[in-house]
Legacy VTK file of the C-alpha trace (Angstrom):
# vtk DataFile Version 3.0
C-alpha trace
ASCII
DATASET POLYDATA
POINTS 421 float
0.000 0.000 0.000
1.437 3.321 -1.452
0.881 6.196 0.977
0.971 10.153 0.026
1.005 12.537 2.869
1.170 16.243 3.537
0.547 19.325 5.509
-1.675 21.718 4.622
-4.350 24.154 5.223
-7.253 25.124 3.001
-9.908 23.341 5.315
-13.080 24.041 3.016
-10.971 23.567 -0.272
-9.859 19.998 0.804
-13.564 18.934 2.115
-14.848 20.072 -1.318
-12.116 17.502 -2.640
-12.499 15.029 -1.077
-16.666 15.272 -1.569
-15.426 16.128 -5.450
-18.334 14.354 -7.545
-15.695 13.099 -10.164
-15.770 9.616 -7.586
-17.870 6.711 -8.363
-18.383 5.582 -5.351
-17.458 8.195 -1.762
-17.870 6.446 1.401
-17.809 8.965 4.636
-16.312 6.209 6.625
-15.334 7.387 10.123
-15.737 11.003 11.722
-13.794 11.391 14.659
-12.856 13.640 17.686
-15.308 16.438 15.849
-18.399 17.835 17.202
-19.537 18.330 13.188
-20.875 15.503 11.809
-19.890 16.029 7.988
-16.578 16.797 6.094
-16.451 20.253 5.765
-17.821 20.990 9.475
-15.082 18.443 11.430
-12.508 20.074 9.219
-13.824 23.803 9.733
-13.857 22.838 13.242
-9.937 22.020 13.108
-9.281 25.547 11.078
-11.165 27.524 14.286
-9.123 25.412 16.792
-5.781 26.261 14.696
-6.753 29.709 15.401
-5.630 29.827 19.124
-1.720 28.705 17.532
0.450 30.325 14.968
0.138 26.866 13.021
-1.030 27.831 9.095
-0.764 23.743 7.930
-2.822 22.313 10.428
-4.241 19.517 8.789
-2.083 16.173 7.995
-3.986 14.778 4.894
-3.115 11.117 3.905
-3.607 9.300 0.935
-4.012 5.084 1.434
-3.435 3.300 -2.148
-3.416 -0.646 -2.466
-1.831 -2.014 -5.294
-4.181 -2.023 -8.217
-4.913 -5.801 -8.975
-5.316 -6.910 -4.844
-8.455 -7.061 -3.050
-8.157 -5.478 0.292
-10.419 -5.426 3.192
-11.628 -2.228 5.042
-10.129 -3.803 8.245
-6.310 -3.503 6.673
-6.888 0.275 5.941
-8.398 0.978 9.623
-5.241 -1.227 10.530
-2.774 0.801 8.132
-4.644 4.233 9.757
-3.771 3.147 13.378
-0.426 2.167 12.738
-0.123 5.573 11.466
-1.151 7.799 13.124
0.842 5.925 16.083
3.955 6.035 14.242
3.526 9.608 13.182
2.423 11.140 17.150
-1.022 11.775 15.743
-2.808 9.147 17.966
-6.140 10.012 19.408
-6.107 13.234 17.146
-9.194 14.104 15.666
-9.242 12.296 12.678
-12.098 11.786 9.141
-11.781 8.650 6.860
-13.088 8.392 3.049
-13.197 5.520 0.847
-13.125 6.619 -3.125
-13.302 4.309 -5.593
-12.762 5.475 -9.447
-11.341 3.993 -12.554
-11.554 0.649 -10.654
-9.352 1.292 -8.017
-10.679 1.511 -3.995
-8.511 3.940 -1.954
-9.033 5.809 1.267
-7.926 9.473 2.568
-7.381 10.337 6.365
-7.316 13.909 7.646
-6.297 14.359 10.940
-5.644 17.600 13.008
-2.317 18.117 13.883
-3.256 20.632 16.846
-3.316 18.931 20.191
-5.956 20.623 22.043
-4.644 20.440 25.677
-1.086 22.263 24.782
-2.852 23.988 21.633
0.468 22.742 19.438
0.521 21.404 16.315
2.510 18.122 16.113
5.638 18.324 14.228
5.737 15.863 11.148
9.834 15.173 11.057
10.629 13.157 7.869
6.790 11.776 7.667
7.802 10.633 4.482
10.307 7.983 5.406
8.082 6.656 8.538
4.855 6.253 5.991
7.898 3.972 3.520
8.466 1.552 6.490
5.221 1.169 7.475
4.145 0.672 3.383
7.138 -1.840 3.498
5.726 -3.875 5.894
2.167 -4.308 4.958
3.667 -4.991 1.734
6.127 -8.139 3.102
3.091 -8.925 5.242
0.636 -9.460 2.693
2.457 -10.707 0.083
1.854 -7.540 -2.551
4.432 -7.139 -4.788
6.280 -4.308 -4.002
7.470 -1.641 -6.476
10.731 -0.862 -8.064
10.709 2.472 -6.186
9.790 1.307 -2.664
12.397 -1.099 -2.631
15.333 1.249 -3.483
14.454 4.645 -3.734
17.389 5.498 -6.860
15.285 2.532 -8.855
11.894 5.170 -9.062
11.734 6.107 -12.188
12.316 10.249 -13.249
9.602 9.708 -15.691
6.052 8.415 -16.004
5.940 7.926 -19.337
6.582 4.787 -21.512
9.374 5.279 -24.010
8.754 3.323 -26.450
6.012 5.813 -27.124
9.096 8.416 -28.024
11.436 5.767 -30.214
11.443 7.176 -34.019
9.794 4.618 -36.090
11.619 3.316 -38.532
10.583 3.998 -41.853
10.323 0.774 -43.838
12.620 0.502 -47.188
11.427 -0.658 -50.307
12.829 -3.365 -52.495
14.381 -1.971 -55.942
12.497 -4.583 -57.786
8.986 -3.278 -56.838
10.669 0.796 -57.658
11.537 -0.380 -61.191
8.458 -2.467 -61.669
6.405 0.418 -61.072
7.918 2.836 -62.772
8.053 0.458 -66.076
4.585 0.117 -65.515
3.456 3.997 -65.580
5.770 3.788 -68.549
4.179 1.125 -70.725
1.007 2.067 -69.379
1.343 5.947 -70.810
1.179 7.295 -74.088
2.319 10.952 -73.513
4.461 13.111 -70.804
1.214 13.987 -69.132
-0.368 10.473 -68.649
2.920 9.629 -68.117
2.911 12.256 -65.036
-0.909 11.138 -63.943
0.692 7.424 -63.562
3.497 8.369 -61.744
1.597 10.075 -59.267
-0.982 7.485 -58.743
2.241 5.563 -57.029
3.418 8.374 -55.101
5.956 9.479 -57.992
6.119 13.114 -59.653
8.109 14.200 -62.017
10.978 16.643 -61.861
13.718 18.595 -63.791
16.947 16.818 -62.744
20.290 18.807 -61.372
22.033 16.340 -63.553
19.683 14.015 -65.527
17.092 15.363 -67.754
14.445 13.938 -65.987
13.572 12.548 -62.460
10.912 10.819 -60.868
10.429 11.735 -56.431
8.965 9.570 -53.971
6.887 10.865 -51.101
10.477 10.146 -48.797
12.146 12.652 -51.307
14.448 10.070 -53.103
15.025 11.106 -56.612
15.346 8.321 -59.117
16.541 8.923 -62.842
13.203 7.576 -65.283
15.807 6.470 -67.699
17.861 4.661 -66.286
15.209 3.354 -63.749
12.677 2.192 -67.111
15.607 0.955 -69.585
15.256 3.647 -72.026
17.450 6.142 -73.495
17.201 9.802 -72.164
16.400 11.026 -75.666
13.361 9.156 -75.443
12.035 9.777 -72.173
12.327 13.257 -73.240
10.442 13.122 -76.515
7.556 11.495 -74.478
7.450 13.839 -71.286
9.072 17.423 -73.407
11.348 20.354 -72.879
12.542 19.312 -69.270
12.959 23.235 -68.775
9.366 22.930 -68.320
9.574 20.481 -65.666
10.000 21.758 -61.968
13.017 21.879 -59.918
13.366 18.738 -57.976
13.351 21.261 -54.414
10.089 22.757 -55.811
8.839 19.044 -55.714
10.473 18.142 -52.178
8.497 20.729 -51.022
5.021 20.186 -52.443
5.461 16.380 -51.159
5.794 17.970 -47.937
2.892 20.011 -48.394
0.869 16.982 -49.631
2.219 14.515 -46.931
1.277 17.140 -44.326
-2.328 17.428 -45.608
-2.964 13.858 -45.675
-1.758 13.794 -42.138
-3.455 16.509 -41.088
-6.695 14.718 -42.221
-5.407 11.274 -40.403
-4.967 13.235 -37.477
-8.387 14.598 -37.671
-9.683 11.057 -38.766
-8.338 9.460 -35.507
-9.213 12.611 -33.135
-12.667 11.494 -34.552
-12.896 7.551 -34.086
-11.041 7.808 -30.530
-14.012 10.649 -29.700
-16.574 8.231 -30.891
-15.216 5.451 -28.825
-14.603 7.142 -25.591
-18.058 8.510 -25.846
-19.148 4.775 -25.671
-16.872 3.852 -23.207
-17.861 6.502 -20.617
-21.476 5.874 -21.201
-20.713 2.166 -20.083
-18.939 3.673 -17.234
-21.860 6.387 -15.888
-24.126 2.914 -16.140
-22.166 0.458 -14.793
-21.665 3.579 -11.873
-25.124 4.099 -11.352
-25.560 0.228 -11.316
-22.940 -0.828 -8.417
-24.690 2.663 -6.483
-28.139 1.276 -6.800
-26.772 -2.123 -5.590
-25.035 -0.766 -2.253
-27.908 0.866 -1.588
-30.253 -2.111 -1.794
-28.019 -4.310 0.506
-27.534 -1.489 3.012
-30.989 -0.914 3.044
-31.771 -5.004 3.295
-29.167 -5.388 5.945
-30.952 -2.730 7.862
-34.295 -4.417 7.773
-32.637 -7.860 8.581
-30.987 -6.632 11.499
-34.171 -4.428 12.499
-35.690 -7.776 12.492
-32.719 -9.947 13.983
-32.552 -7.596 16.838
-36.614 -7.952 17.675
-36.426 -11.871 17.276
-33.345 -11.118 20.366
-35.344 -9.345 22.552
-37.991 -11.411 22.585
-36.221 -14.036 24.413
-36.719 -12.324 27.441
-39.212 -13.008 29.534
-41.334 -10.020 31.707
-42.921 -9.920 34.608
-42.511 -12.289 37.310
-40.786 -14.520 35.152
-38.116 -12.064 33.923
-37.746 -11.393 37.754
-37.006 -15.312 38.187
-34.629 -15.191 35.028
-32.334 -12.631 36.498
-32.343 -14.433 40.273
-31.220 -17.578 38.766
-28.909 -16.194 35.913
-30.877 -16.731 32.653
-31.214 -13.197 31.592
-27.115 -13.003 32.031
-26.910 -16.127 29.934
-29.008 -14.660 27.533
-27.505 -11.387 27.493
-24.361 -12.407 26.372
-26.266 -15.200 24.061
-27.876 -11.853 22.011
-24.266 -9.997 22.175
-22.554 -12.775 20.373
-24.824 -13.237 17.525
-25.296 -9.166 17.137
-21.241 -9.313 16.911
-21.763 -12.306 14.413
-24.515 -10.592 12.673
-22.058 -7.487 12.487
-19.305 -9.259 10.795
-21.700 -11.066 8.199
-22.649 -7.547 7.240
-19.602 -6.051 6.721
-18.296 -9.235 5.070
-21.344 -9.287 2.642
-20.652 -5.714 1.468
-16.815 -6.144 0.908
-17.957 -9.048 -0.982
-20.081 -6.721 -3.382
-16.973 -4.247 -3.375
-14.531 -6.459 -4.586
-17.266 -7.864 -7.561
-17.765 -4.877 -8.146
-13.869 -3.776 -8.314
-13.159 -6.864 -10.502
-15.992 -5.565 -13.041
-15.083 -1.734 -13.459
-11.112 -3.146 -13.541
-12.135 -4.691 -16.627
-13.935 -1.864 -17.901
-10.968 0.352 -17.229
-8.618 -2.269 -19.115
-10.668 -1.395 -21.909
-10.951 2.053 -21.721
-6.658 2.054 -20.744
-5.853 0.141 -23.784
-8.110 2.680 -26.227
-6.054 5.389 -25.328
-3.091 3.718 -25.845
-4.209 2.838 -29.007
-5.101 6.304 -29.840
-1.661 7.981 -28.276
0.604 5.166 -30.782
-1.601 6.264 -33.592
-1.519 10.193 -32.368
2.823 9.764 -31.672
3.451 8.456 -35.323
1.181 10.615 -37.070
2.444 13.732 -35.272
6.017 12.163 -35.766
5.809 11.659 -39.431
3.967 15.641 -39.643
7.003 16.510 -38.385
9.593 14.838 -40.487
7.640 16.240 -43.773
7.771 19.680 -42.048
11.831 19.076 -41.426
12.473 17.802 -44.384
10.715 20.940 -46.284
12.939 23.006 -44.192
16.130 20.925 -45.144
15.126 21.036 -48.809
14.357 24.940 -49.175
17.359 26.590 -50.877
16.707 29.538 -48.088
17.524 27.454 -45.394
20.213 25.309 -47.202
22.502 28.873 -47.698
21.811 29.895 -43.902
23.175 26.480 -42.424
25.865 26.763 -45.372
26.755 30.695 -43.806
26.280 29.148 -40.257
28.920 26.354 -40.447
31.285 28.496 -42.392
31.305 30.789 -39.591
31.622 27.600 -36.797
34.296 26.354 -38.965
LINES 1 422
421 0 1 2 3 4 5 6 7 8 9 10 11 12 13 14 15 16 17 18 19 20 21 22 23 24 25 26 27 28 29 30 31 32 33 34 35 36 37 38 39 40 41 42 43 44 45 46 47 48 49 50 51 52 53 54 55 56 57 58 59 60 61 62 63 64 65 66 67 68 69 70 71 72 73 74 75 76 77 78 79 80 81 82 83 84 85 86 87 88 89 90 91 92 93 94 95 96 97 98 99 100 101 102 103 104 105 106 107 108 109 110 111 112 113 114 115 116 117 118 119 120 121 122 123 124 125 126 127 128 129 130 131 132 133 134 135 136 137 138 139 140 141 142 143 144 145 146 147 148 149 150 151 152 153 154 155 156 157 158 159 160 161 162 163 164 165 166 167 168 169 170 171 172 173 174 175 176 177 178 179 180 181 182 183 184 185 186 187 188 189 190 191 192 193 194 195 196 197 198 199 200 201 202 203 204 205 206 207 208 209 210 211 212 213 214 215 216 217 218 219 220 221 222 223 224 225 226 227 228 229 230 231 232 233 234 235 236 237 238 239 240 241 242 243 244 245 246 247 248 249 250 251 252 253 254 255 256 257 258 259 260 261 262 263 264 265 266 267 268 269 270 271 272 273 274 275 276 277 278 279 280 281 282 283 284 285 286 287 288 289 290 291 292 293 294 295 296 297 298 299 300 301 302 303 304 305 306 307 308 309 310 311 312 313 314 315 316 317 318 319 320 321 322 323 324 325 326 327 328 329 330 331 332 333 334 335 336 337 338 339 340 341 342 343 344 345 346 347 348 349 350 351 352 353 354 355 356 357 358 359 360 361 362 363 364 365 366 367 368 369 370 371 372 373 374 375 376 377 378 379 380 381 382 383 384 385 386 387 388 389 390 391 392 393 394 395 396 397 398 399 400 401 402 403 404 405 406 407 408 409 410 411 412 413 414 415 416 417 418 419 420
């Protein structure tokens, strides 16, 4: 269990977050030590004690995280709170407990006031931080969790939370020379003129181009220039009787740069395309999620509400046992009533326990259920962020390699590495 703590103020401000609607599921678990009876009262109540000190960071507001896959019972957070709050001198503070549960994980915050009301001083919080690792170290060898990189030796956390294969360049795949000249000779066989000739060509991502020192060129969408003569077996004369004056012809950096300006385009729109599908499926996604929400609410409800009537009922069926009157009187001379006493305390622990076990039961189905979900939902933005990475990657390239290719830019590195040199 991963635990987050700090000192702070801002009473109202962390009440209204930890009441923040964006939760599935909030469970006001435990109000202690308070005279309020809700969030933003027991922690108001701190602030106006705080007043009577200089202390500005009176609260000490904890985070509890288990690890994500584990099911973990409300008894080892009230264990992990104790141990705490013993460890950090904040025992028998007032204290408030929430459960939130969201994107399929269950975790708890504790608040406690650091102000000890009998000496009105706050309770300093000396290296909090490395009391909070032991104690996450040992629920961690205790309950078998495996424990993180980080926890283990602090130099193995990692600076960065992304992944980095997201960053590698991609590599761009080659093409086989076969498949080049085979295309080429096709446009060629397949044209009658320069400008069929030209229309072929650029239906496989070739255009034509006046050549620095061939007569003519053919450019791929990676800006490779290829010479059409040598590249379709004919002789230069006749490639240029075909396709004319190659004066006429652009230059091959005019090309380079209206590939770029194509490429770009038809990313631009792939962008847009995928901005559009991953919209379309997140929209789907979350509407599963406000469902499946509402669901697993209306469900806690109804077993709250039918463990109140059973124990209602449970505890009538108890008190019946006794008898009144002259024969209750009898009970309690010869020790009945005692025996039954502790009889009715005994099964209203039992009864107790059932209950509590009964609703982590429906927490952990319903854990194991939105887990999936989120799997789902985890995996579509992954999707969507490879797809987003190469496009934007490849966008960029095209701009780059416009850059590299204008004549401009070519005489200002030329000036700048004269002038390094």
């Amino acid at each position: 269990m991963i635990f987050k703590g700090n000192q702070r103020g801002g009473a109202r401000d962390l009440a209204l977050h930890l009441m923040k609607a964006e939760n599935e599921h909030i469970e006001v678990r435990e109000i202690r030590g308070f005279v309020a009876d809700t969030i933003i009262g027991a922690l108001r109540e701190a602030e106006a004690v705080s007043r009577g000190t200089k202390c500005r960071r009176f609260l000490y507001s904890l985070s509890l995280n288990p690890p994500a896959r584990e099911n973990v019972a409300d008894s080892v957070f009230h264990s992990a709170v104790e141990r705490i709050e013993a460890k950090l001198g904040l025992a028998g503070h007032p204290r408030v407990v929430v459960f939130h549960e969201k994107h399929g994980r269950r975790h708890a915050h504790c608040v406690w006031s650091r102000i000890d009301a009998q000496s009105m001083k706050a309770v300093r919080m000396s290296h909090d931080w490395r009391k909070l690792g032991d104690i996450s170290r040992e629920l961690f060898m205790e309950h078998g969790w495996k424990m993180p990189e980080g926890l283990i030796d602090p130099a193995l956390r990692s600076p960065l939370s992304f992944d980095r294969k997201e960053w590698f360049q991609a590599r761009r795949a080659g093409k086989d020379p076969r498949d080049i000249k085979a295309a080429l000779q096709q446009c060629w066989a397949a044209s009658d003129s320069g400008k069929a000739f030209g229309h072929a060509l650029e239906a496989r991502g070739y255009y034509l181009a006046k050549g620095d020192r061939r007569a003519v060129v053919a450019i791929d969408t990676n800006g490779e220039v290829y010479s059409v003569a040598r590249w379709v077996d004919r002789k230069s004369k006749d490639v240029i009787a075909r396709v004319g004056d190659p004066e006429t012809l652009p230059s091959v950096d005019a090309v380079k740069q209206r590939i770029a300006s194509l490429v770009r385009e038809k990313l631009i729109g792939f962008i847009e395309s995928a901005t559009e599908e991953f919209a379309r499926a997140a929209k789907t996604l979350e509407g599963r999620r406000l469902a499946m929400t509402e669901r697993h609410r209306t469900a806690r409800r109804d077993l709250h509400a039918s463990q109140e009537t059973r124990a209602i009922a449970e505890a009538r069926q108890r008190a019946d046992r006794f008898r009144r009157g002259i024969l209750g009187l009898w009970d309690r001379i010869t020790g009945q009533h005692g025996k039954l006493l502790r009889q009715n305390e005994e099964e209203a622990a039992g009864c107790a326990t059932r209950a509590a076990d009964e609703k982590q039961a429906l927490i952990a189905r319903q854990l194991e259920e939105r887990q999936r979900l989120q799997l789902e939902i985890q995996a579509e933005r992954q999707l969507h962020v490879r797809e987003m990475t190469r496009l934007f990657r490849s966008k960029s390239q095209s701009v780059d390699e416009a850059a590299r290719d204008d004549p401009r830019t070519t005489r200002r590195h030329g000036r700048r590495h004269r002038l390094e040199r």
